[in-house]
C-alpha positions in Angstrom: -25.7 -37.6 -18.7 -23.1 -34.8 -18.7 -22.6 -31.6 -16.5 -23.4 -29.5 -19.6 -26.8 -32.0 -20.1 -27.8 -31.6 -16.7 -27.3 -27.9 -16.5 -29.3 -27.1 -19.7 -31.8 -29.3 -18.5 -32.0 -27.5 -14.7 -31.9 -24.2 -17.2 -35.5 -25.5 -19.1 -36.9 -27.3 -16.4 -36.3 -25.4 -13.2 -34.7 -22.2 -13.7 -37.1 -20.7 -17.0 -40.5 -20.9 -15.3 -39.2 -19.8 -12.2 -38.0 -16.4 -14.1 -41.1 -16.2 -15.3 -42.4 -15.5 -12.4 -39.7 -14.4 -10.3 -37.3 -12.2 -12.4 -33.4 -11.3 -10.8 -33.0 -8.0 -9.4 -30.7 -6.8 -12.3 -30.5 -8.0 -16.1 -26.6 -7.8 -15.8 -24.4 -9.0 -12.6 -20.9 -7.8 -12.9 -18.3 -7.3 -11.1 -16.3 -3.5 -10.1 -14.4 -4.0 -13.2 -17.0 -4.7 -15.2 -16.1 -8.5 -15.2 -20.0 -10.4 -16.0 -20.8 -12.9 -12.5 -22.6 -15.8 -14.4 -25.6 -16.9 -12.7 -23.9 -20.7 -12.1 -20.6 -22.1 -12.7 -19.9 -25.7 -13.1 -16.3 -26.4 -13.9 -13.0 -25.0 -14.0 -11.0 -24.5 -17.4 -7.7 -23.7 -15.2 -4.6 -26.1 -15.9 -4.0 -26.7 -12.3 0.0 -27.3 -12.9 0.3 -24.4 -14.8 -2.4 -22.1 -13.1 -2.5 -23.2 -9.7 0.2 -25.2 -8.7 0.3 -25.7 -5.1 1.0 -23.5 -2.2 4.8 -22.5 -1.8 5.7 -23.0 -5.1 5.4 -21.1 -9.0 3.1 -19.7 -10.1 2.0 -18.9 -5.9 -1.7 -18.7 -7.3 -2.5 -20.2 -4.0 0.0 -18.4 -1.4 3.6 -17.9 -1.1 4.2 -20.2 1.8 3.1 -23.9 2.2 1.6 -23.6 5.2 0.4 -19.9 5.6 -2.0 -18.9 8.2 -1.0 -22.5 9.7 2.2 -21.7 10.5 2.3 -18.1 11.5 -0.8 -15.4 11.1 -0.4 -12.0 9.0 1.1 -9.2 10.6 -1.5 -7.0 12.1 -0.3 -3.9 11.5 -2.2 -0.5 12.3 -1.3 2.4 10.4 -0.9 5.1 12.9 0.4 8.5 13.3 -0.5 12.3 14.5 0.9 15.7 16.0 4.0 14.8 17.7 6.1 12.4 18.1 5.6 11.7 21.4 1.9 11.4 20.6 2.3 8.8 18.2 4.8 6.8 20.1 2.0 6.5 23.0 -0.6 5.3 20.2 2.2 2.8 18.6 3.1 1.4 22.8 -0.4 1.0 23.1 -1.5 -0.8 19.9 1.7 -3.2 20.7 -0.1 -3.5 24.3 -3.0 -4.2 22.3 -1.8 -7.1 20.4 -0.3 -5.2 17.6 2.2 -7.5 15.6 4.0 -4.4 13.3 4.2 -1.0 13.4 3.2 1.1 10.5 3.7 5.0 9.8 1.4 7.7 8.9 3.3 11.1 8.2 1.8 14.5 7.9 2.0 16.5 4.6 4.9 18.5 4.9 7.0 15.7 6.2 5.4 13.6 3.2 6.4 16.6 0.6 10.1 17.4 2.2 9.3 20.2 4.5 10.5 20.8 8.1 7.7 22.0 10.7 9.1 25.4 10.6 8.9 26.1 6.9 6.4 28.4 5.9 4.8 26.2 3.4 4.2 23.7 6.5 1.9 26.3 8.4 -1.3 24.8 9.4 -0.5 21.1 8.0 2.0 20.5 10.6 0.8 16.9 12.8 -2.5 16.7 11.3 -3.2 14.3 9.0 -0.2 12.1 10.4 3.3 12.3 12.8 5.8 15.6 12.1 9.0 14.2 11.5 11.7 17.4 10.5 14.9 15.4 12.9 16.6 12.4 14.0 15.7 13.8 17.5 12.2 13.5 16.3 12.8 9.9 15.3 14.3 9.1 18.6 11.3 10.3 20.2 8.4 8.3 17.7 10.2 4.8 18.7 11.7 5.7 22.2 10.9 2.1 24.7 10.5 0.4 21.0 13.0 -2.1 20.4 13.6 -1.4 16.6 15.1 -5.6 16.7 12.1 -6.7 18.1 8.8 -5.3 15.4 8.7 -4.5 12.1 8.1 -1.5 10.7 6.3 0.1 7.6 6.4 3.9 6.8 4.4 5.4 4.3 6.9 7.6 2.9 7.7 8.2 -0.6 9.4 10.9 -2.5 11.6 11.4 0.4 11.6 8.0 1.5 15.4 7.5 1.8 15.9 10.2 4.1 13.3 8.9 6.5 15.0 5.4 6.1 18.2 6.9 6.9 17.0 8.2 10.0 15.5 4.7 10.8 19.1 3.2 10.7 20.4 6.0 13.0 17.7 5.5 15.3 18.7 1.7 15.2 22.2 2.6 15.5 21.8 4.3 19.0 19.8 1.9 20.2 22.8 -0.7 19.6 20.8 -2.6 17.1 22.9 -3.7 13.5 20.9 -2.4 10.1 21.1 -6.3 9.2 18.6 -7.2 12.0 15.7 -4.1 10.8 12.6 -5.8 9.6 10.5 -3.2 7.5 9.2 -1.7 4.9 9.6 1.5 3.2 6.4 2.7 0.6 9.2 4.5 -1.5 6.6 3.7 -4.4 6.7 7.4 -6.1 5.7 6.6 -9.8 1.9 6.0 -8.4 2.5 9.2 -6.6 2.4 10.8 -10.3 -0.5 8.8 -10.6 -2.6 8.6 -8.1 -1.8 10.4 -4.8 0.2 13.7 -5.8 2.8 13.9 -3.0 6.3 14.0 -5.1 8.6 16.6 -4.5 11.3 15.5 -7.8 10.8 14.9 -11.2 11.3 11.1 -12.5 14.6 10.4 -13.2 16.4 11.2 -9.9 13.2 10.1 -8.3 13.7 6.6 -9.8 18.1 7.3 -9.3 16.5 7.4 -5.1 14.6 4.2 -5.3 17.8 2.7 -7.1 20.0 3.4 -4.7 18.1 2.4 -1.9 17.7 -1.1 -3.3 21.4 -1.5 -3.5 22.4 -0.2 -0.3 19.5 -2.4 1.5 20.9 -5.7 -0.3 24.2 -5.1 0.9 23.2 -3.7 4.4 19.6 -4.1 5.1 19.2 -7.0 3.7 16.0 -7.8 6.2 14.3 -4.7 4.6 11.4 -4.4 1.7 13.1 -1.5 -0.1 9.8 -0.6 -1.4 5.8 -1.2 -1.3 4.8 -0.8 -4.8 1.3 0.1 -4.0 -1.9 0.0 -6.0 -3.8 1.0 -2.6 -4.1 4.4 -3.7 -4.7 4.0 -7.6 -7.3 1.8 -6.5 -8.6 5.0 -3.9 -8.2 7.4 -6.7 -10.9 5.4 -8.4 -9.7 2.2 -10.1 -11.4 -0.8 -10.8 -9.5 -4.0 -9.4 -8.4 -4.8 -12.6 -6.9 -1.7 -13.3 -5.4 -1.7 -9.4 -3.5 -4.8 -10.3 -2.0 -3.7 -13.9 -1.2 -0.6 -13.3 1.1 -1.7 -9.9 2.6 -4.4 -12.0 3.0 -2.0 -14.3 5.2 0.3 -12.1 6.8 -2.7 -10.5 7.7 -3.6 -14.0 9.7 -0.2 -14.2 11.2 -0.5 -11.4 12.8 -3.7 -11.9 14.2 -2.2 -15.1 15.2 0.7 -13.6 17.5 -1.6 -11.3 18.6 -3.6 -13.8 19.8 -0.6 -16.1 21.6 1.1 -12.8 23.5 -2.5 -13.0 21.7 -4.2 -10.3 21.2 -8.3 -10.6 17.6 -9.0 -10.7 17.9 -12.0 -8.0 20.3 -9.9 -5.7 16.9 -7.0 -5.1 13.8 -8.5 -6.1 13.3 -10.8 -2.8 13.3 -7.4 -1.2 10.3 -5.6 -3.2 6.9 -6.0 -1.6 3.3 -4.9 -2.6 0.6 -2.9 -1.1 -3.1 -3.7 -2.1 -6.3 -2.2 -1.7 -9.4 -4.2 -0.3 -12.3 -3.9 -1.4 -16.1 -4.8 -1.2 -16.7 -6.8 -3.8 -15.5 -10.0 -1.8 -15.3 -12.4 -4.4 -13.5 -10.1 -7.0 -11.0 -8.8 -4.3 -10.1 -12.5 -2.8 -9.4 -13.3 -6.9 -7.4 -10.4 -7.4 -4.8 -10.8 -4.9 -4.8 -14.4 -6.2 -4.5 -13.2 -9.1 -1.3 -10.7 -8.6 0.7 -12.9 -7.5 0.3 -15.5 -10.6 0.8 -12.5 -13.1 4.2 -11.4 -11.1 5.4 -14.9 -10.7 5.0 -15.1 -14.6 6.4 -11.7 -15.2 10.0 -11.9 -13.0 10.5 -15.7 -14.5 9.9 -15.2 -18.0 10.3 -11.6 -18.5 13.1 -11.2 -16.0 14.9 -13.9 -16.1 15.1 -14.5 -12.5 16.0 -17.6 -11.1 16.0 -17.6 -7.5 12.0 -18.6 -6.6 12.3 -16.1 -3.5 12.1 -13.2 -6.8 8.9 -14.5 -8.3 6.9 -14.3 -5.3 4.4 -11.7 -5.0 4.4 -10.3 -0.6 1.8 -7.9 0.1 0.3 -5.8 2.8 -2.9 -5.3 2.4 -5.1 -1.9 4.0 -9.0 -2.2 4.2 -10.5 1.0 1.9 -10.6 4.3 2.8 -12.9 5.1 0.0 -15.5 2.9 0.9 -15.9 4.8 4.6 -18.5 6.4 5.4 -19.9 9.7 7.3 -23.3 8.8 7.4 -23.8 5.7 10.2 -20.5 5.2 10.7 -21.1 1.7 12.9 -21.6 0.1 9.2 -18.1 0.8 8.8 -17.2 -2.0 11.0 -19.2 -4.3 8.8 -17.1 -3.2 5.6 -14.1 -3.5 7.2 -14.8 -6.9 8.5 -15.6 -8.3 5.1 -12.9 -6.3 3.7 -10.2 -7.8 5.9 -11.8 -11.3 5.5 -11.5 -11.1 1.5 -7.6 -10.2 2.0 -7.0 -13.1 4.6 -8.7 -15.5 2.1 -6.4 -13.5 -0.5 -3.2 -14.4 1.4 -2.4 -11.4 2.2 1.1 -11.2 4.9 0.4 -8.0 6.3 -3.2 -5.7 7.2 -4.3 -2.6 8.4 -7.7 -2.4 8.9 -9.2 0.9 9.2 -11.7 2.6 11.7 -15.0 3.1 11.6 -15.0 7.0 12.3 -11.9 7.6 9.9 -14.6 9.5 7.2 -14.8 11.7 10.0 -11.7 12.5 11.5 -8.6 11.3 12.9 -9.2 7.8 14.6 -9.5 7.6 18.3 -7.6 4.6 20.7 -11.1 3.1 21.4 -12.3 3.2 17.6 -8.6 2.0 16.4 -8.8 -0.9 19.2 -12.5 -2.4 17.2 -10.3 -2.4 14.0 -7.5 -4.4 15.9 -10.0 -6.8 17.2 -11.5 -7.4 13.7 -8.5 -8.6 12.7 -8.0 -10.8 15.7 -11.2 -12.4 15.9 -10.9 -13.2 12.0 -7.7 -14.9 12.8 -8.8 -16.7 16.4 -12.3 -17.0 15.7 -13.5 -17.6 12.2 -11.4 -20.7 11.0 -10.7 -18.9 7.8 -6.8 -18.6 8.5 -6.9 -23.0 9.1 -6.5 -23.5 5.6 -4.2 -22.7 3.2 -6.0 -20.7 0.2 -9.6 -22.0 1.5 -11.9 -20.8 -1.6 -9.4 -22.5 -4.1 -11.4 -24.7 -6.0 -14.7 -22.4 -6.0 -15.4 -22.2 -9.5 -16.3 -18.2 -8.8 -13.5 -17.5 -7.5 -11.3 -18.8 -10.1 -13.2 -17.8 -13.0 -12.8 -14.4 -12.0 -9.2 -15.1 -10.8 -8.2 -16.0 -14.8 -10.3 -13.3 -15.8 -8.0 -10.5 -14.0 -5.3 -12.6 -14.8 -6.3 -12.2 -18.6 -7.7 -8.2 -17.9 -4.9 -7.2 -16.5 -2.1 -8.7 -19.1 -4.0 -6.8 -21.9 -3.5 -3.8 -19.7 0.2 -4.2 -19.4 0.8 -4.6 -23.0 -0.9 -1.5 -23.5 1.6 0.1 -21.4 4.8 -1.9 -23.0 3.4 -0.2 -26.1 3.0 3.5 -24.8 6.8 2.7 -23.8 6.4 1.2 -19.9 5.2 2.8 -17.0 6.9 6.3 -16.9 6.1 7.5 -20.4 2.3 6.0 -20.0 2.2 8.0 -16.6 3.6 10.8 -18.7 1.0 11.0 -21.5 -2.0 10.8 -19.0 -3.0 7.1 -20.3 -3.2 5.6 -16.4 -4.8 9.0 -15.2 -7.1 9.1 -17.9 -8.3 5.4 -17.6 -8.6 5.6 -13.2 -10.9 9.1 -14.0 -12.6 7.2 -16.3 -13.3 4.3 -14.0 -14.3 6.8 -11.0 -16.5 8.5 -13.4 -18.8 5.5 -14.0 -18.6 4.1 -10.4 -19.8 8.0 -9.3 -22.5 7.6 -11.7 -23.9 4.9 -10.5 -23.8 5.6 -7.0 -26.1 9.0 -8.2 -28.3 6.3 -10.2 -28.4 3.9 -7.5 -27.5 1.3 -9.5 -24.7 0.9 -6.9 -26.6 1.2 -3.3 -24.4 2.4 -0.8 -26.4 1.6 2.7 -26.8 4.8 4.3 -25.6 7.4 1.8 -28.1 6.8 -1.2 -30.5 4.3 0.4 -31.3 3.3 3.5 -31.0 6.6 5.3 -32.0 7.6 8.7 -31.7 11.2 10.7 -29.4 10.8 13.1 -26.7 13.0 15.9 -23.2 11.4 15.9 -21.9 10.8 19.4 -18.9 9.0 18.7 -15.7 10.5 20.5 -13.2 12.6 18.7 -9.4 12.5 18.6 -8.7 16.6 18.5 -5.1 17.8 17.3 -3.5 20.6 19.3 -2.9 23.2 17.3 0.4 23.7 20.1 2.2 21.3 18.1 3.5 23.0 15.6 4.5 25.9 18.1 6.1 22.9 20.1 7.9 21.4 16.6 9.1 25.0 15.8 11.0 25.4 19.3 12.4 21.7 18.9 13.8 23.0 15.6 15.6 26.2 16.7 17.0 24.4 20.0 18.4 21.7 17.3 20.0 23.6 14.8 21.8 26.3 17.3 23.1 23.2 19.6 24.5 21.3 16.6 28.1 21.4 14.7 27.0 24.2 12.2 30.5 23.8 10.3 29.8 19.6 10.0 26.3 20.8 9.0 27.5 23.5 6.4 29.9 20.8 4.8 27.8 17.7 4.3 25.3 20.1 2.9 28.1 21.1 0.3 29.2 17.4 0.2 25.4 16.0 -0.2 24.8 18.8 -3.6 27.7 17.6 -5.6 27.0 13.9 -4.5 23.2 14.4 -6.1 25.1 15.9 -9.4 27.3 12.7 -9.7 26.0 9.2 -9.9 27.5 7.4 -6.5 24.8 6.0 -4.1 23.6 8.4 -1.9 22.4 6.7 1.4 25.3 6.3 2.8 25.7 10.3 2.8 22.2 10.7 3.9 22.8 8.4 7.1 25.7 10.5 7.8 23.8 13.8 7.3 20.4 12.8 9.5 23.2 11.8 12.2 24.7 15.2 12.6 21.2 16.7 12.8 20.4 17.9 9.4 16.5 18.2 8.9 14.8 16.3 6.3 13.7 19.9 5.1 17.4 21.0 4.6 18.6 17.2 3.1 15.5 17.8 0.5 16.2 21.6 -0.1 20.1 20.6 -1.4 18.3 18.1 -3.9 15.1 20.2 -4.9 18.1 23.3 -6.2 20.1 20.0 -7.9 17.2 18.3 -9.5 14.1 20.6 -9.7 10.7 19.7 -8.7 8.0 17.7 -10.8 5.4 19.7 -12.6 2.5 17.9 -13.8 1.6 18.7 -17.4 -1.0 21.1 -17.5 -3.5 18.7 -19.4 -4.0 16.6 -16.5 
């Protein structure tokens, strides 16, 4: 008797009078992206060769390296950042202390938008929501005892990513250590900023001229370095369903490469240095198939589409970051839970990098003891569970890759869509992106105020209760302290070597020749990221949404 017999047999005999009595908790099971969970799955319709294939090599389905998790384990890597810069280098030497494998960067707002500390439009922003960062000096002082040869580093910096990177390579420089031996990774992802996450400072075009020349400045002398992380993280915070978290990156990614391409780039001499930044999730099942599934989908779209050659270009590397959205308030202990699960789905996703957040981060800025439980979920998952002894461990469940091929399938539908509206910028442009992650957040909100989705402790499952968790507190001193810094700076500088590479760096922005190696030179005769982004905002302008969105 067949599978198919056998199962329409258990259906009749077993399954219908149990219903009968016993009905499931919900008449539909589906997924966050709306994707049906049958009841039972049986076999796999998946060519393996062309689907699968095996770990190492196209279509990556099951992992980028042979061996993964066998050979080396993720980078644990805690984002981390707050008031000053000597602050945050304390928190970063004591997460490396901890165990800590990578760095990773959290800026405040006004270094995130292009504004020194002492800028007016900085007042009251200035070190809280991440590290102030206006100077090399300040650099200097976030990785002072770091060994810049030694870790990698990621820093979530976009719109004026290149300056930041610039003052990375000086930083690097002092310490004696060559730009070819910095491992990192800039975000430098700004179409998703438009997006999702609203902190660009330029409009497209020169945005996209930045990314550009960063890409071909990094082949040629950073080659170590992932130019950008083209992050659906924070379309899938805005709202997103998993699907639309995985199209809409490739989506951007997509314009990027072409972007490259049309500034005369070879495809195979940048794409081994783009990376990816995912979201995860709670629906475990889903969010372990969608990181399979990315990588398939790109491995497809840089061979066929692309043309590239060299395998190292098809291959999908991500970081992955537990989600913020998911966190909170209410009984923040059962954020440890989420997280763990979280962080399990992306280490059974293959994921080769992971921040995973704190419990208390719904509530304010993490503390060392709260950020130390995060680092130890990751560590015990990786010492502990097994789940890092096999490479791509849940291939082969028959859940797992039927809903694999169906974001696979989702997703492409998605992306032609997008080819249609014209690619990424001019899809971003008429609202279509926007419109479809409101749309998604919409119907997840509505649920939630149903409770058709239970959310333990927020709409069910509720109890009175006095937080006594410790909090980290943020001296409002700081930004008195960054001020001072700022005037000492720019009255012990060269102000005539200052006043010309501000005169050399606005008609470099009105040409077309790359710019970092101008912005290196500025950041190391102390001009501020504020005055670096002030020449470009009076060249180029600043983005303004359209006023329909």
């Amino acid at each position: 008797m067949s599978i198919k017999d056998e199962q329409q047999r258990w259906e009749e005999k077993i399954l219908k009078p149990l219903l009968g009595k016993f009905p499931e908790r919900k008449s539909e099971f589906v997924t966050s992206s709306n994707i049906p969970v049958p009841r039972l799955l049986t076999g796999m319709d998946s060519d393996y060769e062309k689907d699968l294939g095996f770990p190492g090599l196209y279509p990556f389905t099951r992992g980028v390296q042979p061996t993964m998790y066998r050979g080396r384990f993720w980078t644990m890597r805690q984002y981390a950042g707050f008031a000053s810069a000597e602050e945050s280098n304390q928190r970063y030497r004591y997460l490396l202390q901890q165990g800590q494998t990578g760095l990773s960067v959290a800026f405040d707002l006004p270094t995130q938008i292009g504004y020194d500390a002492d800028d007016p439009m900085s007042m009251g922003e200035v070190g809280k929501v991440g590290v102030s960062i206006s100077s090399l000096a300040d650099m200097e002082i976030l990785f002072r005892e770091i060994p810049l040869d030694k870790v990698s580093t990621s820093m979530t910096i976009n719109a004026p990513a290149a300056v930041l990177l610039a003052m990375y390579i000086a930083v690097a420089r002092r310490q004696g250590v060559e730009p070819v031996k910095l491992r990192g990774t800039i975000q430098n992802d700004i179409l998703k900023e438009y997006v999702a996450r609203g902190t660009y400072i330029f409009p497209p075009a020169p945005s996209m001229r930045l990314i550009t020349d960063i890409f071909a400045y990094c082949a040629k002398n950073v080659p170590n370095w992932n130019t950008i992380s083209i992050s659906g993280y924070h379309i899938r915070e805005a709202g997103s369903t998993a699907v639309q978290e995985v199209a809409f990156t490739l989506a951007n990614a997509i314009a990027y490469v072409q972007a490259a391409l049309d500034a005369g780039l070879k495809v195979d001499e940048f794409a081994s240095q783009l990376s990816f930044f995912f979201n995860a999730h709670n629906n475990f099942f889903e969010e372990t198939a969608k990181f399979r599934a990315a990588r398939r989908l790109w491995a497809e779209i840089m061979r066929e589409r692309f043309q590239a050659v060299d395998p190292k270009s098809w291959m999908l590397r991500f970081h992955t970051q537990t989600a913020g959205s998911t966190l909170t308030a209410q009984q923040p202990e059962n954020n440890i839970v989420r997280v763990t699960m979280q962080a399990l789905a992306a280490v059974l996703g293959g994921t080769q990098s992971l921040h995973t957040n704190s419990m208390d981060e719904a509530l304010w800025l993490p503390t060392e003891k709260s950020v130390r439980v995060a680092l130890r979920t990751q560590q015990i998952i990786a010492y502990e569970s097994g789940a890092a002894d096999s490479v791509d461990p849940l291939a082969g469940s028959y859940l797992v890759e039927y809903l694999t091929d169906e974001i696979v399938s989702r997703a492409r539908e998605y992306i032609g869509k997008i080819d249609e509206l014209g690619g990424a910028r001019q899809a971003i442009e008429k609202g279509y992106m926007q419109s479809e992650i409101q749309s998604a957040a919409y119907h997840y909100q509505r649920a939630v105020e149903r409770k058709d989705q239970v959310v333990v402790g927020v709409n069910a499952l509720q109890v009175d209760e006095s937080l006594t968790l410790e909090r980290l507190k943020v001296d409002p001193s700081i930004e008195q302290g960054q001020r001072a810094r700022l005037a000492q700076l720019r009255a012990g500088r060269d102000a005539a070597k200052a006043a010309e590479l501000l005169a050399q760096l606005e008609t470099a922005s009105k040409g077309s020749d790359n710019l970092m190696p101008l912005l290196v030179e500025c950041v190391e005769h102390d001009l501020t990221l504020g005055e670096v982004c002030g020449v470009l905002r009076k060249t180029w302008g600043e983005y303004q949404p359209p006023a329909w969105l």
